[in-house]
N, C-alpha and C positions, 0 to 999 in steps of 0.2 A: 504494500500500500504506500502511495505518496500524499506525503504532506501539502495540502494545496490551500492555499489561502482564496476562499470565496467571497469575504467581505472583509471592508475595511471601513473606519469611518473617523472622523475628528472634530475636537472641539476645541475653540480657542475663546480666551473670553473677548469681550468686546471693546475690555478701559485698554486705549493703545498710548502708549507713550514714547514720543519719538525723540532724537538724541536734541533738538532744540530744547523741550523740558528739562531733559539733563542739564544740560546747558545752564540752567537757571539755579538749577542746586549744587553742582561741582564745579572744580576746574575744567572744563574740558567741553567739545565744538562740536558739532554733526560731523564738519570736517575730518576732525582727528577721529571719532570713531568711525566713519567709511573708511579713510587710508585703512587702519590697524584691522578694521572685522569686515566691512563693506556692511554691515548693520544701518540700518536705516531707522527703523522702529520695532519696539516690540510689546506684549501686551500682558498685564498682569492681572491677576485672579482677584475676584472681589475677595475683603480679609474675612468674611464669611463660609467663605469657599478652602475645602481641604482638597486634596488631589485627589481625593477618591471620587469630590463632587462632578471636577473636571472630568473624571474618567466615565460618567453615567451616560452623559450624551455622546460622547464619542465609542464607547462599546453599542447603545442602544443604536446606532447607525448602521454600525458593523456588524451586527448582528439582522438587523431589517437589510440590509444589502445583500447578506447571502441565505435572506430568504428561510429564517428559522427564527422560532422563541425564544426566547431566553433561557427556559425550562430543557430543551435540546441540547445546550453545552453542558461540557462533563468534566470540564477544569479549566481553572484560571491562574493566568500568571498573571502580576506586575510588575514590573520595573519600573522603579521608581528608586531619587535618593531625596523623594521628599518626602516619606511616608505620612498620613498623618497622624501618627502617633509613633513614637519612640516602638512602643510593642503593642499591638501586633501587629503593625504595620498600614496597609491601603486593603488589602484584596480583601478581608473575612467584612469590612465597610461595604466595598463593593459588591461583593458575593451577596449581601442582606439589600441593600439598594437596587440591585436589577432584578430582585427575587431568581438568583440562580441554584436553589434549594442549598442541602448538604453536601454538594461537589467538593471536592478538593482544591484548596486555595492556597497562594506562596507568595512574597513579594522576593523579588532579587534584586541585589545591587551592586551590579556593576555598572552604574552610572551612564556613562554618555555612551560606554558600549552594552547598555542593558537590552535593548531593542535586542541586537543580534545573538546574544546570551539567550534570552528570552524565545527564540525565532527554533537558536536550536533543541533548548529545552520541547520544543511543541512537537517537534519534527522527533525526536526518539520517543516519546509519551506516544506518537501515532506509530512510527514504525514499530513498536512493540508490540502492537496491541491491546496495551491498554487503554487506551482513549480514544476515542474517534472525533471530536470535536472541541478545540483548546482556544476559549478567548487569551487571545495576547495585549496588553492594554503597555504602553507607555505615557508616564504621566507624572507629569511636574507643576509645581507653586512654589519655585522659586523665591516668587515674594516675599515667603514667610523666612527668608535669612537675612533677608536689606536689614542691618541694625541703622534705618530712618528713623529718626523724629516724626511723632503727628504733625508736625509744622513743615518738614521738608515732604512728606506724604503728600498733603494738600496741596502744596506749590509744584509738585510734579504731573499732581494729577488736572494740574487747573485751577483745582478749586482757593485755590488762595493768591493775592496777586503777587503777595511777600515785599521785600526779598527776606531770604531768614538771614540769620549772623551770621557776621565773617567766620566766628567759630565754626557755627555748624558747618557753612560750608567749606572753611577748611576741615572739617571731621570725615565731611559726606567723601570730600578729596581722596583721601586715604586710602579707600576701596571702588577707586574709581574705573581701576584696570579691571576689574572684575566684574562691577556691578552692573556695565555699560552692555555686558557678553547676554547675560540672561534674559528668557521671559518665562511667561507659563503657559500652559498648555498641553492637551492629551493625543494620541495616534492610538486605535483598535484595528485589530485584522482576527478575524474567525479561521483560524484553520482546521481542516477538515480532511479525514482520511478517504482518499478515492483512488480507484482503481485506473491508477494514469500513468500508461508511460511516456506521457509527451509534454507535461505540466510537474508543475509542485519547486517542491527543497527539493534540489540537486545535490544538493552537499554543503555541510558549515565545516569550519575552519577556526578553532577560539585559541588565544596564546593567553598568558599574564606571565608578568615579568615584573616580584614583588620589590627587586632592586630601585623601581623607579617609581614607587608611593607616594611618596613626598611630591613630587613634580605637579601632580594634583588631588589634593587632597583638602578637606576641614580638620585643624588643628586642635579644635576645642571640642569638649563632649567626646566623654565615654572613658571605659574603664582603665584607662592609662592617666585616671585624674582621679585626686580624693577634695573635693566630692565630682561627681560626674560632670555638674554646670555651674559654674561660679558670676556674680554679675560682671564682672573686668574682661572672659570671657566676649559678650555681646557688645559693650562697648569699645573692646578693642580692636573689632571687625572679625575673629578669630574665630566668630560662626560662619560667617561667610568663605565659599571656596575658594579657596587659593592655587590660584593657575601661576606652574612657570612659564610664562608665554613665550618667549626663545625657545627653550628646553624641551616643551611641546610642541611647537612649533616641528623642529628638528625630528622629534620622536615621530609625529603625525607621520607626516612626508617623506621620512622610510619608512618605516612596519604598515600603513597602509596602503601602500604602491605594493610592496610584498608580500601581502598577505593576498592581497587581489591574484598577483601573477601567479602563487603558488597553489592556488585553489583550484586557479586554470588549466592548471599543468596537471595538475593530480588527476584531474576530467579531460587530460586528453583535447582540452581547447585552447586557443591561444586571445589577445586581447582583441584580434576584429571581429573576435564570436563574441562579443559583448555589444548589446542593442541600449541600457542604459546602466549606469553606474548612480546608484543612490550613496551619499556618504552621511552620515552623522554632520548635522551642522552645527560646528562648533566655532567656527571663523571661514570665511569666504576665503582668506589668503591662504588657508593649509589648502582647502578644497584646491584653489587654483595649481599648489604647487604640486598636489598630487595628480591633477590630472596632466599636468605638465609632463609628470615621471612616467607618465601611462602612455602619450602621445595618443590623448583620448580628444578629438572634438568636443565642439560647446555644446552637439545635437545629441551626445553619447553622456554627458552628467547633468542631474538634475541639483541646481539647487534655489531654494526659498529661506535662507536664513537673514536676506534681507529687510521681508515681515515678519519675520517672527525671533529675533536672535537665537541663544543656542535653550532647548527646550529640554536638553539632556536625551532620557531615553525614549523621549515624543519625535526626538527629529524625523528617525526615519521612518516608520508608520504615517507621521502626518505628511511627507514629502513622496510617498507612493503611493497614499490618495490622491493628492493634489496631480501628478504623473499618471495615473490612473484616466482622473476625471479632463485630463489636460490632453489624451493621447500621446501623452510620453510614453507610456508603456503600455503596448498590445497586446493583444494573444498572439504568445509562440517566441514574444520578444524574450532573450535571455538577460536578466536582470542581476548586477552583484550589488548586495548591502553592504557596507562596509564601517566599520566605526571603531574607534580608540577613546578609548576613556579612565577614570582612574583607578589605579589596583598596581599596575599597569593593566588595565586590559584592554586588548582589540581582537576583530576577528573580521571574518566574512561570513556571506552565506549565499549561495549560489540559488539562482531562482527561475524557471521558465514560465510568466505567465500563459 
């Protein structure tokens, strides 16, 4: 049996905020964040909203897309590294919100490459046999680590005309390489076991490489701290992810040019048997350099992290809908996902719609 993805679906919420509001609360230009990310704008979760909320319409989509109830799926994954809650995470919220009975439920976290972690996870649960039908949901609320002020909040979102203090915003300054990269939002795909040998997961591919942890990672919270969250923690940006962006940079743009080629090779195809290339969008500039290293056309990668910046393990679900619903990717097209995120982990996963 192959793992075949029948539906897919997404939600993004509607508050957008574009790098000119930045602009208003930090040091920092629209300019300077197109040069560094090609980011334009991106959109944050009402603070009412847990990621699990996010994840209800973009599964409920994906689930009406391939044409089944809710009651029909027979396990859930999420990846997510925004859980809403410390324990037990997003899915057992989700699981009780979509009414998906007593199925079995998991969150996973490997970050920005959770999507493809998650893709393969679904792909052996089907080849096994034990499952035949696994919602895969990636989903982020990023929001919920901005250590903002309700004063810079407001002035971001509009609602205040401000300006706030030179302190705050030189405080806001401080996590300004990082805060400029995120938004929120969720990707759903239904996979389903069918009798295809001309479709589905053709093959994943997953590395981790815990030498390079650090490079991205959150510093604060959890059990290498007594006590687990202190308040100097949140104020000192320390919740918020910490990207080496050179270092990533550099990391991205080998091991994901490599992990693509090597998955090729493994199946016996080479990179013109590739119809489109989905990547994790975590910066437009790795994207670019990676497609560079592939000598991939602009008609062969898809990306959209320009509305939406980097959404973690939403990217690439919500960027194979949008390729889906856009004709980027057709039936029979062969499709590779690809993404690096932190642990170190990256991987692929080879796809024939």
């Amino acid at each position: 049996m192959r793992a075949v993805i029948t539906g897919t679906g997404i939600y993004i919420p509607p508050t957008t905020v574009d790098n000119h509001a930045l602009a208003r609360i930090m040091d920092t230009s629209d300019e300077w964040i197109q040069v560094r990310t090609g980011i334009v704008e991106r959109h944050y979760a009402s603070p009412d909203d847990a990621t699990s909320d996010l994840a209800v319409p973009a599964a409920r989509q994906a689930i009406e897309d391939a044409g089944l109830q809710p009651t029909d799926i027979d396990y859930l994954v999420v990846a997510t590294m925004t859980p809403d809650y410390y324990f037990p995470g997003s899915a057992p919220f989700l699981q009780r919100k979509l009414g998906l009975e007593h199925i079995p439920c998991l969150d996973i976290r490997q970050q920005c490459a959770g999507f493809v972690y998650a893709l393969q996870l679904a792909d052996a649960l089907i080849r096994s046999g034990q499952h035949r039908r696994v919602l895969v949901v990636g989903a982020e609320v990023h929001a919920s680590l901005i250590p903002w002020t309700k004063e810079t909040w407001r002035l971001a979102l509009g609602e205040s005309e401000g300006p706030i203090s030179p302190e705050e915003f030189d405080q806001n300054t401080t996590t300004r390489d990082r805060l400029v990269l995120f938004g929120d939002g969720a990707g759903a795909v239904v996979v389903e076991a069918r009798d295809a040998d001309d479709r589905g997961v053709l093959d994943c591919l997953l590395h981790t490489n815990g030498d390079e942890a650090e490079r991205l990672w959150t510093k604060a919270g959890g059990s290498a701290f007594r006590p687990y969250f202190t308040p100097e923690m949140y104020y000192s940006g320390d919740v918020t992810p910490i990207v080496e962006g050179r270092k990533v940079y550099a990391l991205a743009v080998t091991f994901m040019p490599k992990v693509t080629l090597e998955i090729l090779e493994r199946n016996g195809l080479g990179i013109d048997d590739l119809d489109l290339v989905i990547m994790h969008q975590a910066n437009l500039r790795i994207n670019e350099g990676v497609q560079k290293r592939l000598g991939l056309p602009d008609e062969k990668v898809f990306n959209n992290i320009q509305k939406y910046g980097n959404t973690t393990a939403a990217t690439i679900p919500i960027a194979f809908h949008e390729a889906l619903e856009q004709g980027r990717a057709k039936p029979g097209d062969l499709v590779c996902f690809v993404g690096l995120g932190s642990g170190l982990n990256w991987g692929a996963v080879l796809y024939r719609c």
